[in-house]
N, C-alpha and C positions, 0 to 999 in steps of 0.2 A: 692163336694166329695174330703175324703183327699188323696192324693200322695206320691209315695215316689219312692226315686232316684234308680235307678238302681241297683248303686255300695251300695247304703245303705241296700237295700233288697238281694242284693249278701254278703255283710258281713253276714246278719242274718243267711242267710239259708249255710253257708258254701263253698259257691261256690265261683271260680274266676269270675272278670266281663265277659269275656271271654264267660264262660262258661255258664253263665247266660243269655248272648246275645245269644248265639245260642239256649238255650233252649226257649228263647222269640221267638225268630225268627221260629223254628220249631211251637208253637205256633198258630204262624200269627201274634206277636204284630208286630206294625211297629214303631222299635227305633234306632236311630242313633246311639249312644253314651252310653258310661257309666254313660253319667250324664243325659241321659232323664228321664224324669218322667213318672209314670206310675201309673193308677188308685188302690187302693187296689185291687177290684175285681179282679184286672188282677194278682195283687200279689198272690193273694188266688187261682189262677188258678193256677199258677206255683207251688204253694204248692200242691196242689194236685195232681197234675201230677206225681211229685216228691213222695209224698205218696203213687204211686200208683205203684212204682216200687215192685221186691220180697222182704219183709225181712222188708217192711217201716212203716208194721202198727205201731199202738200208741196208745195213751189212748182214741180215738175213739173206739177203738175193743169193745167191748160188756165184761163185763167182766168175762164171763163165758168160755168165747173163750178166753180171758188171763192166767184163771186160769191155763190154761193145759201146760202152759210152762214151764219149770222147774226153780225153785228159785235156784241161783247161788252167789254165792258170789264175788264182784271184787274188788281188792286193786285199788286205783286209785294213778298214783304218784303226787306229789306235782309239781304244774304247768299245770297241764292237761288241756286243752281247752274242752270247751264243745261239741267241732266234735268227740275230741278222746275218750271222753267217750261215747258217743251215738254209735262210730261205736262198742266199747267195749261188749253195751249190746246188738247190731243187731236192731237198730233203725238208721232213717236218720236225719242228722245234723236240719234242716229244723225241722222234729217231735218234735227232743227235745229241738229247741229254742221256737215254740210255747207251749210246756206243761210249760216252766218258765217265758214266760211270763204268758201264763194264770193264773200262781201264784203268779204272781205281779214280777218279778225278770227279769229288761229288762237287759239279758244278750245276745250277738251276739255270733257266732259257733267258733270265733278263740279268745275268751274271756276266760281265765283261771275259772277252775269252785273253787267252794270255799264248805265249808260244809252245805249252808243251800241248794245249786244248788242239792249237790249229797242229803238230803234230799226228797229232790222235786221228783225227779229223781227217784230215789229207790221207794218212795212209788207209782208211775205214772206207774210203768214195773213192780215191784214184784223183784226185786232185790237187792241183799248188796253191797253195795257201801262205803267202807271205805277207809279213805287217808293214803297211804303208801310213804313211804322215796323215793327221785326221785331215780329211776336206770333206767341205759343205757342197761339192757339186758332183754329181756323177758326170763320169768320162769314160768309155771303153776305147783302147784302140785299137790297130788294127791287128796286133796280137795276140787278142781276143783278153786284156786285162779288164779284170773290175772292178768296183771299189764299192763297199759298204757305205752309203750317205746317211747325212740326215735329212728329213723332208719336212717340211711344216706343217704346221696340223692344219685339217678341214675344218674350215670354217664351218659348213654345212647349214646349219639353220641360226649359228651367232651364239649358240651355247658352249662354251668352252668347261672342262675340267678346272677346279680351281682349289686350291689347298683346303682343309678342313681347319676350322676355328673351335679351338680346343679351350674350355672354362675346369681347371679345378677345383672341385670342395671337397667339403669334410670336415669333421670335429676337431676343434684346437686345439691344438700340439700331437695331432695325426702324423705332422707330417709337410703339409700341402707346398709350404715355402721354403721347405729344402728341397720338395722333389725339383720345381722350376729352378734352385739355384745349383742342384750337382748337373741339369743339363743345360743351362749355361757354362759353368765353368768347364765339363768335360768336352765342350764341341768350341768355344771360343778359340781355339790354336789350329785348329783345324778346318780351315774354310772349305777343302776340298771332299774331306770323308764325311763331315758332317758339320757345318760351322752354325754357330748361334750368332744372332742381331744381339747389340747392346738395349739397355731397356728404354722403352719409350710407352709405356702401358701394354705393348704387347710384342711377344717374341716371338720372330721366327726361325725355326729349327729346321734343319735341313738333316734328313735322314733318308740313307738308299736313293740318293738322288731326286727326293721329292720334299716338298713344303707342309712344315705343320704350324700353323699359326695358335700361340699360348696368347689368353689373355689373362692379366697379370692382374685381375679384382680382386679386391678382398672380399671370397668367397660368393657365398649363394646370396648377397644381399642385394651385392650388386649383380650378378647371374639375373634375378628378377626382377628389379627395375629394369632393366633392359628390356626382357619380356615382355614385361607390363607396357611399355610404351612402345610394341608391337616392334621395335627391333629386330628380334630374331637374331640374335647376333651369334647362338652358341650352337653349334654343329653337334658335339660330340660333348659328353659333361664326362671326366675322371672323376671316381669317388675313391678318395682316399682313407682308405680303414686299418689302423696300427693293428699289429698281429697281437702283441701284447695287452691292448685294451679292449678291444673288438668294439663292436658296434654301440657307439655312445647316442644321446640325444638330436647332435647338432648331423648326427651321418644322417638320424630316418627324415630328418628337418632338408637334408640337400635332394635325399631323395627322391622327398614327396616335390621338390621344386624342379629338380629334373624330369619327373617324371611328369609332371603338369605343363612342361615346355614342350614332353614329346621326343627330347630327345635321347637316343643310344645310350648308356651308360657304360663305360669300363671300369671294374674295379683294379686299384694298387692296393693289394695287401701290402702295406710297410711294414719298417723295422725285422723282417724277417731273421736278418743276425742276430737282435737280442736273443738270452736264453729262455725267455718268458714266452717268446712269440708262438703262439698257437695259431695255424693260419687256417685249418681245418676248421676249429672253433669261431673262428671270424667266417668262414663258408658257411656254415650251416645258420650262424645268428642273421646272414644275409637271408637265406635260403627261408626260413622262418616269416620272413618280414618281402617275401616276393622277387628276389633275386637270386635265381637257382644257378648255380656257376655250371661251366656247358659241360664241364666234363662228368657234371653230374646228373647230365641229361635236359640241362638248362639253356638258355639262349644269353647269359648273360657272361662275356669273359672276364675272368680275373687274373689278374699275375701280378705274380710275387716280385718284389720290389726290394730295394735296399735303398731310400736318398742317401745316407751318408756314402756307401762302398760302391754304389752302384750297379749293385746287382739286378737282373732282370730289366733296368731300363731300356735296353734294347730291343728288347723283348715287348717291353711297353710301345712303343714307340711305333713297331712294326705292326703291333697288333690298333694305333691309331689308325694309320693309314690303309690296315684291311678293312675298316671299318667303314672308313671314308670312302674307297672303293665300292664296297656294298650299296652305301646312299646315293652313288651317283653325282655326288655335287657338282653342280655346275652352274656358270654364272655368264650372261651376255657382256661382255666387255665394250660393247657398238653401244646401247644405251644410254640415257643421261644418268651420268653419275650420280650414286643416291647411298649412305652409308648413316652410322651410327658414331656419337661420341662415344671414346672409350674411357677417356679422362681431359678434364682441362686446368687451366691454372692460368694465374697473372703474371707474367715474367718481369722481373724491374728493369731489363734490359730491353725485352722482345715483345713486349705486351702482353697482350689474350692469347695464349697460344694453346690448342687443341689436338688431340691426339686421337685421330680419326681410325674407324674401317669401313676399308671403299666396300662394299657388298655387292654394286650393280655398276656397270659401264667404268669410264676409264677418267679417274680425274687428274686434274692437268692443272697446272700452275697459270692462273690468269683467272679460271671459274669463279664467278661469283658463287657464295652459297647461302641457303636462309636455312639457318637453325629454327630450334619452337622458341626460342629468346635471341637468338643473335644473327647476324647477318654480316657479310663481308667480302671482299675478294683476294685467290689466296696470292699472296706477294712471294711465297715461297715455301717450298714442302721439305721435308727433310727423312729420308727411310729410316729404317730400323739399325742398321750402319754407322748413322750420324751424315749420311751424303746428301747435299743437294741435288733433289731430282725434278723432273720436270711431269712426269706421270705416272701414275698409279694403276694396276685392275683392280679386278676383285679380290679379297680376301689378303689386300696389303694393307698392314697399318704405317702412317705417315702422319708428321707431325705438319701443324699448319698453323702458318705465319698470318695476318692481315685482318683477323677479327676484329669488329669493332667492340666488342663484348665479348668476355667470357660465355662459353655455353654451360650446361649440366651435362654429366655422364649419362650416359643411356639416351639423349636428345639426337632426334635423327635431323636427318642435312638430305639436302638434294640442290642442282644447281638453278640457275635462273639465267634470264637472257642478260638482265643488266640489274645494276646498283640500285635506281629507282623501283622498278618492281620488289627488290629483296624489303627495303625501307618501307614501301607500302604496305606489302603483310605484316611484315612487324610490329608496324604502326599498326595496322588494324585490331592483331592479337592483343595487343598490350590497354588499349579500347575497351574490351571485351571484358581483359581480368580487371578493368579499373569499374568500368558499370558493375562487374561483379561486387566487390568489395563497399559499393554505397548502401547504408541501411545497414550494415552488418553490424549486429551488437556488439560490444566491449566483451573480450572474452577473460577468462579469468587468470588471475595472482595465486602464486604460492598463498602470498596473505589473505587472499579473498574463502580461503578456502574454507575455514572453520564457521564465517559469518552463514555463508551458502549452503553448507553443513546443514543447519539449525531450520534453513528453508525446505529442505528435502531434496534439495539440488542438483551434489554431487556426491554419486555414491560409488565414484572411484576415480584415484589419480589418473588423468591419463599424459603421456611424456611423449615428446619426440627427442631423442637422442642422437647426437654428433658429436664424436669423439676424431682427434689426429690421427688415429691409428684403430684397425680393426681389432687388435688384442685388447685396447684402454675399453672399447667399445663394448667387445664381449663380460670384461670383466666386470665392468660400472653395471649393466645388463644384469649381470648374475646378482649384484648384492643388490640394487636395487627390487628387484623380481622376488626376490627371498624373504623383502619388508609386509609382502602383500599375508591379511589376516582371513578370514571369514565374515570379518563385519567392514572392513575397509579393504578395498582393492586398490595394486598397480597396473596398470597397462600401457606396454611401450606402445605406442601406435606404428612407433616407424623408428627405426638405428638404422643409422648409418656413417660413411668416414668421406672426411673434407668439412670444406667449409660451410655456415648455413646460408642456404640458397632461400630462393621465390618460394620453388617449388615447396622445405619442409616449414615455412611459414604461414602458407595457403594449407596443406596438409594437417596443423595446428590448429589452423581457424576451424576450421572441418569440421575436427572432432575435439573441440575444443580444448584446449592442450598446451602443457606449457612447454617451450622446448629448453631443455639442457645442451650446453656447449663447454663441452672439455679438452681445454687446449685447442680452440678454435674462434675464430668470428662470424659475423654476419658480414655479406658484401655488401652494398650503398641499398641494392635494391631491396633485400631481404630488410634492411634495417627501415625503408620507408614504408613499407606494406606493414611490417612490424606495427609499427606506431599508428596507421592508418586502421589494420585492424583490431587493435588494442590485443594483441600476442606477448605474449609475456616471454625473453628471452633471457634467461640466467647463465653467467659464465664464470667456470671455474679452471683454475690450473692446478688445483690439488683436489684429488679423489673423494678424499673421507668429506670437504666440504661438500661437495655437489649430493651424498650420503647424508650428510647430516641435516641438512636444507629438505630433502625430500623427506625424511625421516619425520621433521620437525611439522611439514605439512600431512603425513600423514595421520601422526598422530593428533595434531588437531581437529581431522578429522572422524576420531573416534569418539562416539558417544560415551561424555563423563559419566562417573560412577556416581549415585546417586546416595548418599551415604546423609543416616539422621543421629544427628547427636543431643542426648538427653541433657539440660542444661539445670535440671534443678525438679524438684518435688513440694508441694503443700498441702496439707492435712487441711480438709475442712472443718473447723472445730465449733460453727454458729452461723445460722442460717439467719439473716437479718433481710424483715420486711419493709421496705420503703413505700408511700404512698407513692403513686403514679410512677414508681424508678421502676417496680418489682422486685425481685429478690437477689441478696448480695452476700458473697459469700465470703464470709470471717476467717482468714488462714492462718496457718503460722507456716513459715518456708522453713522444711524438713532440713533440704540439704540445694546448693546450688544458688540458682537464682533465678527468679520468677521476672519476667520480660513483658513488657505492652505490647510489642508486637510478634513474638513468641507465637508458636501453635503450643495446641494445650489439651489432653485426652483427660477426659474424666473416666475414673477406675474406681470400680465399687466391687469389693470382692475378687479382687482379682480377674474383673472383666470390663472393657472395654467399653463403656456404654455412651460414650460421643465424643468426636476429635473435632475439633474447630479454633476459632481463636479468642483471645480475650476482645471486650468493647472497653472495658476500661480497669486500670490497675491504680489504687491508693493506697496512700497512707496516714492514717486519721482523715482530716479532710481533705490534705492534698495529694494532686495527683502526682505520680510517680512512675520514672519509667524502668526501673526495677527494682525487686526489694530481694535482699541477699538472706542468707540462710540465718535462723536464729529469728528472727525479727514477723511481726504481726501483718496484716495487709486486704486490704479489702477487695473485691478481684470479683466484673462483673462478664459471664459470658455472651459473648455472639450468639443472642437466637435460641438460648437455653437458660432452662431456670428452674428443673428436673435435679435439684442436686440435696443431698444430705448429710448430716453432719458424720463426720466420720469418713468421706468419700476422699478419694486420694487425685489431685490434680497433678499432670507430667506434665513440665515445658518442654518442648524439642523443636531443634532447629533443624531444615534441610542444607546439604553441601554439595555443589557440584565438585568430584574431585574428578582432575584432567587425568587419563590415562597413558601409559609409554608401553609404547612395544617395548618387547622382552628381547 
């Protein structure tokens, strides 16, 4: 028996899933989800249900019982969906998608109708149905025309519908930065069927006539700083798993970070054209690890993907927005505007410019706004287009002019009534982390490390890393990660891409930590807190340096090998009694060389019977501070005087020898 999805039999018949669920549910079906399946019969019940409301008959009626209805004539305007004409003629969305199909015309309720639909249509009801010029205002005359309008949305309690904000991750070289770049390039020519924003940290895509906002992070690192500083910036997370590799380290890593945000997940199984790709195999290692795909009786969807060809992004994309529908998003736009940095940067032309999303209310060119570090008012906004505009809702990203400082990514914003208020908090916060930072001890050097070592101090590297780019990031990450032993540790505290801010300086201090910077700087502020907390900042522009430097700290930090080396042998051959000296013992040096300050085991038969050092070493009368092999010598111990002729005296020295990781 065949099936069909929820949300696919909620498209047809004009209903939200929603909406659809609870008419199942009234019912008695018993379905989870928008994405269960369900038998046709069951569909055909719902349809008739639905028919059976007042107003719903159809081309079922008898036609003798149609004929009595009066023939009307209706302009339809250009775009009209098939819901808006069916409620036009007093028929239900449902009715009149099954009269087009039964005409062969698989068209869905929110599907723009065309001239052969209103055909179908017209002769199925007994009514004129011809296409008029789109207008925004309803008119009837007195000829009884009418016309399909658009109306504005209900305000009703200030909660509006608003696009879903979409974060990709997943393991490197999955995938992630092709899939955002083939849907750019495939919707850029095309503004009206689905066009894509130019990039400004985040894209907005337009699919089926609705808004999916991409933000362009380099991955789950930035996904949880955002998090972490209560943001909420990410609606929907894509996890993106190659069908060829399946599920690597860095996928269960985005997971457990989506899943700790709480929010929805969608999988893209990619690269599905290779011949390797097993996508099956990538379902169940999901499946394994807590995400059971739905067709497997799961709640979580997956589909198959292609970035390079394109395949199933469509499908991707649609399957965004029924997702988004399900959560309900919505956002008051009447509010004071209140959003999240997505990126910022210094411009040598425009200054501090920042790349915002609005989240709550409507912001507007003139608002002042107070970051957790900067504050400003915006002199000029700019969309995802590259256009100067004047206002934002919810869930637009726009770029912003008039900072007086740079901000950090993940740093929220809200506005204020004036300039002065924005500068007082600022002024007060910056207060706060400056009383913080008094008292704070010198924290430690590469070089400091082997000293601190020997104290019992530090018993593992730990680093904050900032790299140009999240690939240098990852990479640097890996070989350094790989250095770590059993008796010495690494630990990154914090990676991340851009320049080094307050924020991974403070972060440093913390946990006390040196930070690494590749292919990067410190800005003014980062660099005087640096100095103020004694943070040790190393910058390199080639790899294997920033490698070998850690390398070179870590293994200082390994405890040397304690190695004794035998320097020489002497036969006791005469036990000589001195008055008030006590006894001195008469040697001839076997092999080597006998040392004054040497340690020295005394061996009698082949055993060990006391290790200590000499008090004093001669030669006839004088003293000597060693006597080499072949030659006589007189040799008095430390604290013993147990010795007899024949006894065999060992010198040996101890050596620290430095160890190297392998």
């Amino acid at each position: 028996m065949s099936k069909i999805r929820v949300y696919e039999l909620a498209k047809l018949l004009g209903k939200s899933n929603r909406e659809l669920l609870n008419i199942l549910i009234d019912l008695g079906v018993d379905v989870k989800s928008h994405m269960s399946s369900i038998d046709n019969d069951i569909a055909q019940l719902v349809e008739d249900s639905l028919r059976g409301a007042p107003g719903t008959e159809g081309p079922g009626k008898k036609e003798e019982e149609r004929s009595v209805i009066k023939t009307e004539s209706c302009e339809v305007s250009k775009g009209s969906t098939v819901k808006a004409v069916a409620q036009l003629i007093g028929i239900s969305p449902a009715e009149a998608v099954k009269c087009l199909i039964s005409a062969g015309l698989m068209v869905p309720a929110d599907s723009p109708v065309d001239e052969k639909c209103l055909k179908v249509l017209q002769d199925a009801y007994n009514v004129v149905l011809t296409m008029a010029c789109e207008d925004n205002t309803e008119k009837e005359g007195a000829d009884g025309t009418c016309t399909v309008i658009k109306r504005p949305r209900s305000q009703g309690d200030h909660l509006e519908p608003r696009p879903p904000i979409v974060t990709v991750m997943g393991h490197v070289d999955h995938g992630k930065t092709t899939l955002l770049d083939f849907i750019r390039k495939t919707n850029i020519t095309a503004r009206e069927a689905g066009g894509i924003t130019q990039h400004i940290g985040a894209s907005t895509v337009m699919h089926d006539g609705k808004e999916i906002v991409f933000l362009d992070t380099p991955g789950h690192e930035a996904f949880t700083s955002m998090r972490a500083r209560g943001a909420q910036a990410t609606d929907i997370a894509i996890l993106v798993v190659a069908a060829d590799d399946g599920v690597m380290p860095q996928t269960r890593e985005a997971i457990n970070h989506a899943k700790a945000a709480g929010v929805p997940i969608i999988v893209a199984i990619n690269k599905i054209d290779k011949p390797a790709a097993k996508p099956d195999r990538v379902r169940q290692q999901l499946s394994d690890i807590g995400l059971v795909p739905e067709e497997w009786g799961g709640n979580t969807i997956m589909v198959e993907v292609s970035a390079k060809s394109g395949q199933g992004i469509p499908q991707l994309l649609e399957m965004i927005l029924l997702v988004a529908e399900m959560e309900e998003l919505k956002a008051d736009p009447t509010v004071k505007p209140r959003g999240v940095v997505v990126e910022a940067k210094l411009d040598k032309g425009k200054g501090p410019v920042a790349t915002v999303l609005v989240q709550e209310g409507t912001l507007c060119k003139g608002d002042i706004l107070l970051f957790d570090t900067a504050c400003g008012k915006i002199r000029a906004m700019i969309d995802s287009e590259g256009k100067m505009i004047d206002c934002a809702g919810p869930s637009t990203p726009v770029e912003i002019l008039g900072l007086a400082t740079v901000p950090q990514p993940g740093e929220l914003f809200t506005s204020v009534e004036n300039e002065r208020i924005a500068r007082d908090a600022l002024s007060s916060r910056e207060q706060v982390l400056r009383n913080a930072l008094q008292g704070v001890p010198r924290k430690l050097s590469l070089e400091d490390l082997y000293s601190q070592l020997k104290e019992g101090d530090i018993p593992q590297l730990n680093l904050v890393l900032k790299c140009d780019v999240q690939g240098s990031s990852e990479a640097l990450a890996a070989s350094l990660e790989k250095m770590a032993t059993n008796e010495v540790g690494i630990n990154i505290v914090h990676r991340g891409v851009g320049r080094i801010a307050e924020s991974d300086v403070m972060l440093a201090s913390a946990s006390n930590a040196v930070i690494i910077g590749f292919n990067v700087r410190p800005d003014a502020n980062a660099k005087k807190i640096a100095e103020a907390e004694g943070v040790q900042i190393r910058l390199y522009n080639i790899i294997y340096d920033a490698i070998d430097d850690v390398k070179a700290a870590l293994e200082g930090m390994l405890k040397p090998t304690i190695k004794e080396n035998t320097i020489g042998q002497a036969e006791i051959r005469q036990v000589i009694k001195v008055p008030k000296a006590g006894k001195i013992a008469g040697s001839y040096v076997l092999e080597g060389v006998i040392r004054r300050n040497a340690k020295v085991r005394l061996i009698r038969s082949g055993i060990v019977l006391w290790d200590g050092s000499l008090s004093n070493l001669r030669r006839f009368k004088d003293d000597a501070k060693e006597v080499a092999a072949g030659y006589e010598c007189g040799i008095s111990l430390s604290n013993y005087q147990d010795f007899e002729e024949g006894d065999i005296l060992e010198a040996y020295e101890i050596v620290e020898e430095k160890r190297h990781l392998s």
